[in-house]
C-alpha positions as CSV (number, residue, x, y, z in Angstrom):
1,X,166.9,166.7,124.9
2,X,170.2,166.1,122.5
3,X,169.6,162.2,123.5
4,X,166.0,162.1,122.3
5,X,166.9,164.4,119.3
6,X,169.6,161.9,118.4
7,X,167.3,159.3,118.5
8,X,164.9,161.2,116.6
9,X,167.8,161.4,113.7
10,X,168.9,157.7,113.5
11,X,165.3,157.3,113.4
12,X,164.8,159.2,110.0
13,X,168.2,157.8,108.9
14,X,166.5,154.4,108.8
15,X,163.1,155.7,107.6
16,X,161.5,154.1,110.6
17,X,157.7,154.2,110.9
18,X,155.3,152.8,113.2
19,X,155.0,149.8,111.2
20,X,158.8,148.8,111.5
21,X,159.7,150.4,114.6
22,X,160.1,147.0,116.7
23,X,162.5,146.4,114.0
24,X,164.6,149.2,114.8
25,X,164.7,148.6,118.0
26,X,165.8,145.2,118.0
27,X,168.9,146.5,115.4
28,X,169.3,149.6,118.4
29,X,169.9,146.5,121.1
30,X,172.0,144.5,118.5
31,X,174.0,147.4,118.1
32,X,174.6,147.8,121.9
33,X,175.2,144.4,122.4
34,X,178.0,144.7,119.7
35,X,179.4,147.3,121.4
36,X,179.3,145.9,124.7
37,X,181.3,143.0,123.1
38,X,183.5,145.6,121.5
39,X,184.8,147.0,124.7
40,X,184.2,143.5,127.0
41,X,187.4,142.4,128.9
42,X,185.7,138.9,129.0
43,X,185.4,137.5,125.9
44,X,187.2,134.4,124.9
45,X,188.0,132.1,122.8
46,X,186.9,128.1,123.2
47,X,185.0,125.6,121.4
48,X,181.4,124.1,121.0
49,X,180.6,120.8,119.6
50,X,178.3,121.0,117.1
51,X,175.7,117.8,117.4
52,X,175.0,118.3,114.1
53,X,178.5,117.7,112.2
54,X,179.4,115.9,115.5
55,X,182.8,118.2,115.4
56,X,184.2,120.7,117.4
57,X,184.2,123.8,116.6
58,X,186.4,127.3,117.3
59,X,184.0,129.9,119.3
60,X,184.3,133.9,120.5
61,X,182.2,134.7,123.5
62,X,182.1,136.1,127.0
63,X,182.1,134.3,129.8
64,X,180.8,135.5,133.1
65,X,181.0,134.5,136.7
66,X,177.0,132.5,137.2
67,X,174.8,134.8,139.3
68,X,172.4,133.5,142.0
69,X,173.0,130.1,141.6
70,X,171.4,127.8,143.2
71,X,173.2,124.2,142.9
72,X,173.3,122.7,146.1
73,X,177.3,123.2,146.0
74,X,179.8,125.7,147.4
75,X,182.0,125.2,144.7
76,X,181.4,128.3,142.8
77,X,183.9,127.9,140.0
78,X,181.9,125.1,139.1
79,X,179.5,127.5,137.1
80,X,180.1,130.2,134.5
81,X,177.4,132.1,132.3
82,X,178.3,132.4,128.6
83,X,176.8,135.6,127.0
84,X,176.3,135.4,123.1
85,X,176.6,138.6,120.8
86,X,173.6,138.0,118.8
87,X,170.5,138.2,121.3
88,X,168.9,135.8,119.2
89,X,171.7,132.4,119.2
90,X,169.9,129.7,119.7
91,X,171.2,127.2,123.6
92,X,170.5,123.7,124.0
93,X,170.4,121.9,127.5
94,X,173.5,119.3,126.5
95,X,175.8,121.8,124.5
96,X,179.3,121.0,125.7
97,X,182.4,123.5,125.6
98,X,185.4,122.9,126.0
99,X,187.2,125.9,127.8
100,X,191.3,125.6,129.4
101,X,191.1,121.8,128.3
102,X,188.0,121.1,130.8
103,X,184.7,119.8,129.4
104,X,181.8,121.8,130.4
105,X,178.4,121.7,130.2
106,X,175.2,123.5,129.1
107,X,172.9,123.1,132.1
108,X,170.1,126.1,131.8
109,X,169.4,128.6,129.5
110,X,169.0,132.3,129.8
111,X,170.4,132.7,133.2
112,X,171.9,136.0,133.2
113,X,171.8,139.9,134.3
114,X,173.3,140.6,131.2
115,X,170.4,141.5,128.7
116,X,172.0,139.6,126.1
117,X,171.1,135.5,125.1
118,X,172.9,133.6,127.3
119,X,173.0,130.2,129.0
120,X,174.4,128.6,132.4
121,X,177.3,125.9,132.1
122,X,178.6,123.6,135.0
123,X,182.2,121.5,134.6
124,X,182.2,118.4,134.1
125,X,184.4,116.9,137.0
126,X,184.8,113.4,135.7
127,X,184.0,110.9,132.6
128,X,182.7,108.0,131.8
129,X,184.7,105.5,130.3
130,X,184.4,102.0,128.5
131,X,185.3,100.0,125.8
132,X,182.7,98.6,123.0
133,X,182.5,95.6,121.7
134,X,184.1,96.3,118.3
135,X,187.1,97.8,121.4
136,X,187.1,101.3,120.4
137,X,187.6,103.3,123.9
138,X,184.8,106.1,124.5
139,X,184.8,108.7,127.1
140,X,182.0,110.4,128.0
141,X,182.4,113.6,129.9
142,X,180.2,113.5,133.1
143,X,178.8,116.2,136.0
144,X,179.0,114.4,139.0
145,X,177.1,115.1,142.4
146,X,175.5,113.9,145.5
147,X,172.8,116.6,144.9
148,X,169.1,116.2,143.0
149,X,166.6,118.6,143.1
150,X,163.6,118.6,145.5
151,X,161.2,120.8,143.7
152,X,160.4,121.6,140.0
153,X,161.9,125.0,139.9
154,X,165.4,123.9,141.4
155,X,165.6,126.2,144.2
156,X,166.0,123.1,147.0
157,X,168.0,120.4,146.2
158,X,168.6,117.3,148.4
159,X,171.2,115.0,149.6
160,X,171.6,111.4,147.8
161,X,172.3,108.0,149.9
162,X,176.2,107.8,150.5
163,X,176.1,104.9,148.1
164,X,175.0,106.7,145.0
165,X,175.9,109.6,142.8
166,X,173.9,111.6,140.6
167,X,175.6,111.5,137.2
168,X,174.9,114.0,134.0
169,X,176.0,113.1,130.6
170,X,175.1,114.7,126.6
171,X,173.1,113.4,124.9
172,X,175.0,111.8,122.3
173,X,175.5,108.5,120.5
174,X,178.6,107.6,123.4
175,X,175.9,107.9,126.0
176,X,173.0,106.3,124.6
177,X,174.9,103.4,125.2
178,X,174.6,103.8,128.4
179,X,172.0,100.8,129.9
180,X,170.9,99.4,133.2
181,X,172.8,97.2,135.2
182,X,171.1,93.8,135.0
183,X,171.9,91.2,137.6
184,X,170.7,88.6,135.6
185,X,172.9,89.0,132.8
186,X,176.1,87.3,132.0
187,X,177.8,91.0,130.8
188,X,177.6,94.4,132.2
189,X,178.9,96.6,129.2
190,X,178.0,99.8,129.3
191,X,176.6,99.6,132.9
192,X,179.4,100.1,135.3
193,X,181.6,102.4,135.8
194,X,184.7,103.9,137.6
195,X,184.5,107.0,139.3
196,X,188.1,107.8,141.2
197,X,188.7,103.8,141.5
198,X,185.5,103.5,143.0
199,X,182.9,101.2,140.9
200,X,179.7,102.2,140.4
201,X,176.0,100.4,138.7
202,X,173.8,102.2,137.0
203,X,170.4,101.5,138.7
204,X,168.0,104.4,136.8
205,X,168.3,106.2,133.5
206,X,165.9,109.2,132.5
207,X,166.3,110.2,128.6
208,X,163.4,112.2,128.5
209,X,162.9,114.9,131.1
210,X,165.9,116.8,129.9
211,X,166.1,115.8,126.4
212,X,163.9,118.0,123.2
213,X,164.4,117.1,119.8
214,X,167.4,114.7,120.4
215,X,169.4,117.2,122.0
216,X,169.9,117.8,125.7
217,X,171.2,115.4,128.4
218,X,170.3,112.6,130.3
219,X,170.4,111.9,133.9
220,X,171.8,108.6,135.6
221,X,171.7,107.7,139.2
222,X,174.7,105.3,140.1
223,X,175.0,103.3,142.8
224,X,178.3,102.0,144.8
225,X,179.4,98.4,143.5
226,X,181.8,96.1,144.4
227,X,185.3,96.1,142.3
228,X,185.9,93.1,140.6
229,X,189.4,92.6,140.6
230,X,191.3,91.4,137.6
231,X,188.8,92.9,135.0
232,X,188.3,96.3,136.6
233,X,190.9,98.5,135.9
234,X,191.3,101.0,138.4
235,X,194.3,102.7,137.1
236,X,192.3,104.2,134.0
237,X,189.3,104.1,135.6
238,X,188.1,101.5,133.1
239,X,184.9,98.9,134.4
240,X,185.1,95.4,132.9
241,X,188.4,96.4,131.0
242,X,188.6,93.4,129.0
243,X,191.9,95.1,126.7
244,X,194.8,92.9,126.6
245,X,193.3,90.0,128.4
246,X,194.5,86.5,127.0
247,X,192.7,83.3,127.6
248,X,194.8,80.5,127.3
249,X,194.1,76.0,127.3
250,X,197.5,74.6,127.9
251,X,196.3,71.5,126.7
252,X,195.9,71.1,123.6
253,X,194.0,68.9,121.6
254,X,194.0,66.1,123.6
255,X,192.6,62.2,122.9
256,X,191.3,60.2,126.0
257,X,189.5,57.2,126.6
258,X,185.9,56.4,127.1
259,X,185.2,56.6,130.9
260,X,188.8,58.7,131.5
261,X,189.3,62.0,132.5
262,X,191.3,64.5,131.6
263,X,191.9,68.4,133.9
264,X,192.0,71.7,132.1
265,X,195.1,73.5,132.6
266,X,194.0,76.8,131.6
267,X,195.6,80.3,132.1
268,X,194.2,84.1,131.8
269,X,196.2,86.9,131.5
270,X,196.5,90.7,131.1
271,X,199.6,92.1,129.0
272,X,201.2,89.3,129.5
273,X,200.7,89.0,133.0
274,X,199.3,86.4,135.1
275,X,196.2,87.0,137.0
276,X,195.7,84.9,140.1
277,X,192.8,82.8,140.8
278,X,190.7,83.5,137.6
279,X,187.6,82.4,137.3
280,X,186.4,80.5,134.5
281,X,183.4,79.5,133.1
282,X,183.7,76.1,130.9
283,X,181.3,74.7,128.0
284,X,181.3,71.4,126.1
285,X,179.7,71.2,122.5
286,X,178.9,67.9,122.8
287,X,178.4,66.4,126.3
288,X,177.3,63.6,124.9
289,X,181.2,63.0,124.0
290,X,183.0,64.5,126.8
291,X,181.5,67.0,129.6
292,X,183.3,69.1,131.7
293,X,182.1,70.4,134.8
294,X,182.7,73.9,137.0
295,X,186.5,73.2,137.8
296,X,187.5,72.0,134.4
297,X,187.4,68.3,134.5
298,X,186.5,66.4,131.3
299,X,185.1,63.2,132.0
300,X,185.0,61.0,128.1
301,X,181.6,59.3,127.8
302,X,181.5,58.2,124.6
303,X,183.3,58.0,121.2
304,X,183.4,61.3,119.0
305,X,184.8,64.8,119.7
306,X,184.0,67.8,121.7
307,X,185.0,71.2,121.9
308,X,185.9,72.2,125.3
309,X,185.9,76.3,126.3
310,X,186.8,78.7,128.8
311,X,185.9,81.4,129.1
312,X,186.9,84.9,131.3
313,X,185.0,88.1,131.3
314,X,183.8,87.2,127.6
315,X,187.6,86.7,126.3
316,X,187.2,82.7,125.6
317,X,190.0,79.8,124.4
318,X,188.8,76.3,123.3
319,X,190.4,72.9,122.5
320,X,189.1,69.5,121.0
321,X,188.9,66.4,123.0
322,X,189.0,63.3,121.0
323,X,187.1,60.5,122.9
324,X,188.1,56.8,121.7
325,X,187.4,53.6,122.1
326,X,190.1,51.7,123.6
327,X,190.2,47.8,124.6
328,X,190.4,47.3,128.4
329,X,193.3,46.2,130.3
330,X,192.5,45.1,133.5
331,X,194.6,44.5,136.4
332,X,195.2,44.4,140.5
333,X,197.8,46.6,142.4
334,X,198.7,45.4,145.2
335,X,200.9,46.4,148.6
336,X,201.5,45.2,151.7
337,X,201.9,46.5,155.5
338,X,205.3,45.7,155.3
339,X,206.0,47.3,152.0
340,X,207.5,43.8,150.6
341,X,205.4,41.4,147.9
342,X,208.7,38.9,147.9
343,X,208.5,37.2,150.8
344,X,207.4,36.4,154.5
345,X,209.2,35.4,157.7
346,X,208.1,32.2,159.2
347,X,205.6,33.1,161.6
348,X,204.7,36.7,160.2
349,X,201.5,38.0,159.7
350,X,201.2,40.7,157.0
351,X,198.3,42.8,155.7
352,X,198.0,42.7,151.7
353,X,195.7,45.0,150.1
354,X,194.1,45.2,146.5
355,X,193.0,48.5,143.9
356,X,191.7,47.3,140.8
357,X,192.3,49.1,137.6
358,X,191.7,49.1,133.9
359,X,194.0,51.2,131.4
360,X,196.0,52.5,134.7
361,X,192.8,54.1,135.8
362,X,191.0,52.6,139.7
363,X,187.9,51.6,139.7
364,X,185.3,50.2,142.4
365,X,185.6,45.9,142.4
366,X,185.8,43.2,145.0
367,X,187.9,40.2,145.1
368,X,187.7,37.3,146.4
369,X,191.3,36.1,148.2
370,X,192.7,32.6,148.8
371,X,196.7,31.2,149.3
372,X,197.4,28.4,147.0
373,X,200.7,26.4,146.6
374,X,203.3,27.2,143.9
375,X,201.3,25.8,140.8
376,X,198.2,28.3,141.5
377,X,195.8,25.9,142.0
378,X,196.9,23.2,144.3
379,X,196.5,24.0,148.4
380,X,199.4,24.8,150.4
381,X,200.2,24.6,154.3
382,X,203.1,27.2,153.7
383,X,200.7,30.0,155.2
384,X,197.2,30.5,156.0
385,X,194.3,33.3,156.5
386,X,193.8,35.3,159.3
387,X,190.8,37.8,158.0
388,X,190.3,38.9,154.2
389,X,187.4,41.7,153.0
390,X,186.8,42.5,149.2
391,X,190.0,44.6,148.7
392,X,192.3,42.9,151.7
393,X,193.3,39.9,153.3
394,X,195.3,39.3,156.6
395,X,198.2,36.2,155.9
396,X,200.1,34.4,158.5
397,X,203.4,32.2,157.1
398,X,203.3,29.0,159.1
399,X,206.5,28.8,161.7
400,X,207.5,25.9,160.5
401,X,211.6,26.0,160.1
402,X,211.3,23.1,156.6
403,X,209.1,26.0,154.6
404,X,212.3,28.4,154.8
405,X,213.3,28.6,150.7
406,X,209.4,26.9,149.0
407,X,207.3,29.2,147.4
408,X,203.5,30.2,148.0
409,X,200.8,32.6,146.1
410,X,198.2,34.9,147.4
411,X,195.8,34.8,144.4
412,X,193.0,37.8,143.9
413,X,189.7,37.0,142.1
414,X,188.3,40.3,141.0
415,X,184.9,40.7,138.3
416,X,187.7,41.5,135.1
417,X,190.9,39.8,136.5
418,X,192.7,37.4,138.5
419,X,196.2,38.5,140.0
420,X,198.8,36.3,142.1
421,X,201.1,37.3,144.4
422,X,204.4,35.1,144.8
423,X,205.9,34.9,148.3
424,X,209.3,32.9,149.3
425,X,209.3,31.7,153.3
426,X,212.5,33.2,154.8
427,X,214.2,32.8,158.2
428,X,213.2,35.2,161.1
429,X,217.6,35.6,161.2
């Protein structure tokens, strides 16, 4: 009776009537809720980021162990309940905290045996990092699992593939970077991912079932990838980590002539260190002047200049290659089986073999062999022919003792030139 008659008094101390009693007893349950906050032992002090001023901002709340939980997870400390002293604050699917330097995340709202507003948070084990274009490093907080839900109201979850990951993350500008991994195209910013040195794809993206009014957070199913080493950097954790990569042509600008070619000599590094067996994609302007194919060799085709680059993981380096008309200079190489274009014993039989060349560069031609007498033109019975094909002829000296000291030539017709050799007969002793 003292209770009711209590009640009764506060009652006429806030002239309550029938018209404003709900009033008065939402202000009864605020004031109980104050005081529960007055004498709580749990109540601490974090922060929220505000998605409005995009800042962070100092908060004062309890925060309770998660009741009945149903997550598909034995790890318990995983979940926590934070319990607002105003009944009516306002939680968002996607708020993040940040309590004891760990990122946490708002993941439903209202669960609670505390009568008070309240919502249920979930760490966030892990991050999602990367580097944008303008290379300003972003990290995106993440909740990792194995786990999706089987039915709508959450209360069955089921396992994932080994190869893939469920992966949570706000709904904020970092993450709505976030795209699908496309095999087709030549970069995959923004849609792989390290996850404890492990690389991951992203192969789905929902923005919309957890997402109202550009606030909540988005759901993205990874799948297991192959590291690419040299560009992923396992270390940070860092996919495609282009930072501090260097692509350098140790060429230079470079002048060749038409029909020559010339070899790249290019090198990639990362902070200054080497990084073995790059590989390189090249592009010519013009190919009309000079193209360059897979391996980085520039063949000249005709007269003007062309830019030549390579390029590794989108870092590229470029040089000009002057192409220029150059007057020919043909010629014939020859050798010989017996590695001397001097002379021949008398009876000896030696194999004498032809490359043709213009500007110091071989090129496909056929000649046509004969052995003449000193003058070049006259015939001689010094030595004869044993067998000759476009690029060699076989030549026996004559065992005749009178040749020993007279001179001979081995003249090569080829299409651009005409090349003699001169041989002296020496004694067999």
């Amino acid at each position: 009776m003292d209770k009711r008659l209590r009640n009764i008094s506060a009652a006429l101390d806030r002239n309550v009537t029938p018209d404003n009693y709900p009033e008065y007893t939402r202000g009864l349950f605020q004031d109980k809720v104050d005081n529960d906050y007055y004498y709580a032992s749990d109540v601490y002090d974090f922060q929220n980021y505000n998605t409005a001023t995009k800042t962070w901002e100092n908060v004062r709340y309890r925060i309770a162990p998660s009741y009945g939980i149903v997550h598909g997870s034995s790890i318990k400390d995983d979940y926590k309940t934070v319990i607002f002293k105003d009944h009516n604050q306002p939680s968002f699917l996607g708020d993040m905290w940040l309590l004891d330097e760990t990122y946490w995340m708002t993941i439903d709202t209202g669960r609670s045996k505390s009568s008070s507003a309240s919502c249920q948070i979930q760490r966030c084990g892990d991050a999602l990092r990367f580097y944008d274009d303008s290379g300003i490093y972003h990290e995106i907080p993440a909740i990792i699992s194995r786990m999706v839900p089987y039915n709508l109201d959450g209360s069955e979850y089921m396992m994932l593939p080994m190869n893939q990951l469920r992966c949570l993350v706000p709904y904020i500008d970092d993450s709505k970077l976030i795209v699908w991994a496309n095999e087709d195209s030549p970069t995959s910013k923004y849609s792989r991912f390290i996850l404890q040195q492990y690389a991951y794809k992203a192969v789905s993206i929902d923005r919309h079932s957890f997402v109202r009014n550009n606030i909540g957070y988005i759901d993205v199913r990874l799948q297991s990838d192959l590291i690419r080493r040299g560009i992923d950097n396992l270390t940070d954790n860092i996919a495609d980590d282009i930072q501090g990569v260097t692509v350098d042509i140790l060429n230079g600008t470079t002048t060749i002539g038409i029909g020559q070619t010339l070899q790249l000599n290019a090198s990639v590094k990362r902070n200054s260190i080497i990084i073995d067996n790059p590989t390189l994609t090249y592009v010519s302007s013009t190919p009309t002047f000079a193209s360059v194919n897979s391996n980085g060799l520039v063949t000249a085709t005709s007269s003007g200049t062309s830019t030549i680059s390579a390029t590794y993981a989108g870092i590229s380096d470029s040089i000009s290659v002057i192409v220029a008309s150059v007057s020919n200079n043909y010629n014939i190489v020859f050798s010989s089986s017996t590695n001397n274009l001097t002379d021949m014993k008398i009876n000896q039989q030696t194999t004498f073999s032809a490359i043709f060349t213009n500007n110091g560069t071989s090129y496909v031609d056929s000649g046509t062999w004969s052995v003449v007498a000193d003058d070049g033109i006259s015939s001689t019975s010094l030595a004869s022919i044993v067998s000759q094909t476009g690029t060699q002829i076989v030549v026996k000296c004559a065992n005749v003792s009178v040749n020993i000291g007279q001179y001979f030539k081995i003249k090569c017709v080829g299409t651009n030139s005409t090349v003699f050799i001169r041989l002296q007969v020496k004694s067999i002793f």
